[in-house]
N, C-alpha and C positions, 0 to 999 in steps of 0.2 A: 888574454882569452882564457888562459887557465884559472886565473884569480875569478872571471864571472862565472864560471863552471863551476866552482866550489861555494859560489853564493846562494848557483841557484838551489845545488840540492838539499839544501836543511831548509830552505824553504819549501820547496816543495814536500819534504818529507811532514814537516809542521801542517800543512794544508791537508795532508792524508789521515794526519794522526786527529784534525780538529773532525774531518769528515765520517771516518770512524765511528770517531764519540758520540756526534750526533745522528750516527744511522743505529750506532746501539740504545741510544737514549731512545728514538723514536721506536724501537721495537719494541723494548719493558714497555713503555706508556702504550700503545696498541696492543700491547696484550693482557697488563693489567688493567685497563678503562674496557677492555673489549669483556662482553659479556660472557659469552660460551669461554675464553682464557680465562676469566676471573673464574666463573664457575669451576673449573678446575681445581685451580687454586686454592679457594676457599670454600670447599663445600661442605665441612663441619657445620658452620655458621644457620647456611642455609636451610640446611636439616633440619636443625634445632626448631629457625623460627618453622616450618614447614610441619615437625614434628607437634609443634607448640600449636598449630591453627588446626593439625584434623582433632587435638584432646578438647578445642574450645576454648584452650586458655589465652590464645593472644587478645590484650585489649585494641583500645582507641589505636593503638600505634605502637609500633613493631619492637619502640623498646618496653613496653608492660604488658603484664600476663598478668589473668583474672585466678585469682585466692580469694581463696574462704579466710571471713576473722570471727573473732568472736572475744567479747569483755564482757565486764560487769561495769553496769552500770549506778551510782551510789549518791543521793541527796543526802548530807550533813550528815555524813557515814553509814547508813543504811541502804540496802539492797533497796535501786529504785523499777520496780514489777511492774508488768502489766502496761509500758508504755510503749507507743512504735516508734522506731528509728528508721531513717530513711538517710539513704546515702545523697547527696546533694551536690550537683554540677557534676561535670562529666564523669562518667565513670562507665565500666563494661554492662551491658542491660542484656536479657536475654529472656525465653518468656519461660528457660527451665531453671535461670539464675535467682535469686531472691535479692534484692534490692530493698525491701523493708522489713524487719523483722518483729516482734513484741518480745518485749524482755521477760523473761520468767519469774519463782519466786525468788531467783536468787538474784534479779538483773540482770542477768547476761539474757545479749542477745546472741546474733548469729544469719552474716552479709557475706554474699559475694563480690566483691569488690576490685577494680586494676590497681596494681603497687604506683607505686608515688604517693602525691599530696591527695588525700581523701575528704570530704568532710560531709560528718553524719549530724544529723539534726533529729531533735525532737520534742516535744511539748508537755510544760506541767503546767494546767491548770490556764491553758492562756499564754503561757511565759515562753518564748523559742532559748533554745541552747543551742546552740552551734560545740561541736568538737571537732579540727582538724587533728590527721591523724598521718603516719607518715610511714609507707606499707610496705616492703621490700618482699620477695618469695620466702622468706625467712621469717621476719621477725615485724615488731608495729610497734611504734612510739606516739604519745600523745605530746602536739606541739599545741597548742592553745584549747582551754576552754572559756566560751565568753560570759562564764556565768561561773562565783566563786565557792557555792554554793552547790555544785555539782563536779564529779571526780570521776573519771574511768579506771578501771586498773582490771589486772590478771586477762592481758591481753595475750590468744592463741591465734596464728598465722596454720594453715592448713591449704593444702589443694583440694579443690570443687569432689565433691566424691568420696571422698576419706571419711571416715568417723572422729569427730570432735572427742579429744579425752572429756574424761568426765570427772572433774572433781569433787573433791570435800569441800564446798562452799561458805567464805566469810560473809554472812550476813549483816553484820551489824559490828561498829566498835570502837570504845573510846577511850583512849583521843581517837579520831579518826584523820585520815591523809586532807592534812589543810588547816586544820583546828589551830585558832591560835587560844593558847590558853593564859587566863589573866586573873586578875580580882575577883572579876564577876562568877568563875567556874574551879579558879583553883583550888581551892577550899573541896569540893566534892566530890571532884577528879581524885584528889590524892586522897580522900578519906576515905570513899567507896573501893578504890583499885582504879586498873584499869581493867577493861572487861570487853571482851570476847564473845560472839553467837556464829554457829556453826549451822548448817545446812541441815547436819544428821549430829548423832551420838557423837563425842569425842572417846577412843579409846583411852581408858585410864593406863600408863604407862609401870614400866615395874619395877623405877626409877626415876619419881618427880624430880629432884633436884637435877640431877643431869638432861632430863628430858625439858624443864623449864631452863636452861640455863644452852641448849643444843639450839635448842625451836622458838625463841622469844630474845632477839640479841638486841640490844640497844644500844645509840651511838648518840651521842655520851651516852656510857655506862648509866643506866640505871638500877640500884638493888629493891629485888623483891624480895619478900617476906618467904613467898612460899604459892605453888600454883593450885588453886580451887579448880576441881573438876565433875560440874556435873550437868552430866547427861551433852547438851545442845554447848553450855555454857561453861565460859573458862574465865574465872576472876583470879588477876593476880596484884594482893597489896603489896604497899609501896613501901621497903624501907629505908628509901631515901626519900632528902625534899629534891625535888628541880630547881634548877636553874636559869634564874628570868636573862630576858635576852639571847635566848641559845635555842638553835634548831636540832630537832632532836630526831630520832629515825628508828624506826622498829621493824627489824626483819622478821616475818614468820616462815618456818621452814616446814620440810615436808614431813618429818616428823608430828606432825598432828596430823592425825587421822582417824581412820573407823575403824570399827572391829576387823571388818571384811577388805581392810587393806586400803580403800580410797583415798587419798590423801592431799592436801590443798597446795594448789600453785602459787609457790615462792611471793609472798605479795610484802611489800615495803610500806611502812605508814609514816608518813613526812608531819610531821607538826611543830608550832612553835612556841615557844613560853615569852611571853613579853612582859611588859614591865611590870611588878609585884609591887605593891605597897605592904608586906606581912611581912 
């Protein structure tokens, strides 16, 4: 009798300790699934998006928010003017939001748009272009353009209401971001320079060596002669040859600018040298 007396209680203490578990288990879960508990809980979150719907920014859905962008836009390395860009497939619309813009004279336009995957379109001559574009509340990267022949860069993420900085504008220049260079252009490319146009004046510097050598970096190393400065225009010859078969990369830094201080957003020129017969 005493041996079933000591069987039964760690059984039943087991049966207390399982019923326990699961009366505490079902609490958490009705009160974290419970709405008025959760709100408790987590009402940072809530605020945010809450905070985020009375400024207008929430988009299509609750994870994107509507920013302002704004690029230039560039045919065979020149500022491409005067065209509309329309944002295309879902995206935030609003009838005080702008969803098409005309690019200026220096191509940039300027969209409000939801972060995620974006894509803007628009028309030369007949021909569509397609750019997707890939929009976080921070920053924008271009993931495809279907036309090789056209290039976006100096790409600014902003919120709806803010003033767009304003910069020293690259108009024009070559090589430009894409070019590939060969037989047919090599010869001209290295004999002219390479060359530079500017929106406004470039400030002459009070130290060209350093200021060409600060603000024009190349990867591979290429050596220039020396930097040409005038006025719009910045020619700097070559004194090296390139290298066929090699991708080559030109950072412009903010050091170029205007008299009155404006000065150009970081912009990268991707090009390639292919196969030489010289």
């Amino acid at each position: 009798m005493k041996s079933t007396y000591l069987q039964v209680i760690p059984a039943m203490r087991f049966k207390m300790s399982i019923g326990l578990l699961f009366l505490l288990f079902s609490f958490f879960q009705n009160c974290y699934f419970n709405p008025v508990v959760n709100g408790i809980l987590n009402p940072v979150e809530k605020e945010a998006d809450s905070s985020l719907a009375a400024l207008g920014l929430v988009g299509l859905d609750s994870q994107s928010i509507t920013v302002s962008i704004s690029g230039q836009i560039k045919r065979l390395g020149i500022a491409f003017a005067g065209t509309e860009v329309k944002v295309i497939g879902p995206s935030f619309s609003s009838k005080d939001m702008a969803n098409s813009s005309t690019t200026n004279e220096a191509g940039r336009f300027y969209l409000n748009v939801s972060t995620g995957l974006v894509t803007l379109q628009f028309s030369d001559s007949g021909t569509i272009v397609n750019i997707q574009i890939s929009i976080t509340p921070f920053s924008a990267s271009v993931i495809s353009i279907d036309n090789i022949n056209y290039s976006i860069q100096n790409l600014d993420v902003y919120f709806p209401g803010e003033e767009p900085t304003v910069y020293l504008e690259l108009i024009s220049s070559m090589p430009y971001d894409g070019l590939l260079i060969d037989d047919s252009n090599y010869s001209t490319i290295t004999s002219t320079g390479f060359k530079f146009k500017f929106s406004e004046d470039v400030e002459y510097p009070s130290n060209p060596p350093l200021w060409l050598a600060e603000n024009f970096i190349t990867n591979p190393s290429i050596t220039f002669e020396t930097a040409i400065i005038s006025k719009t225009d910045v020619t700097l010859p070559l004194a090296s040859s390139l290298t066929q078969f090699t991708p080559y990369t030109i950072n412009l830094n903010s050091g170029i600018k205007t008299a009155t201080g404006k000065t150009i957003k970081q912009t990268t020129i991707l090009f390639f040298v292919g196969p030489l017969s010289l």
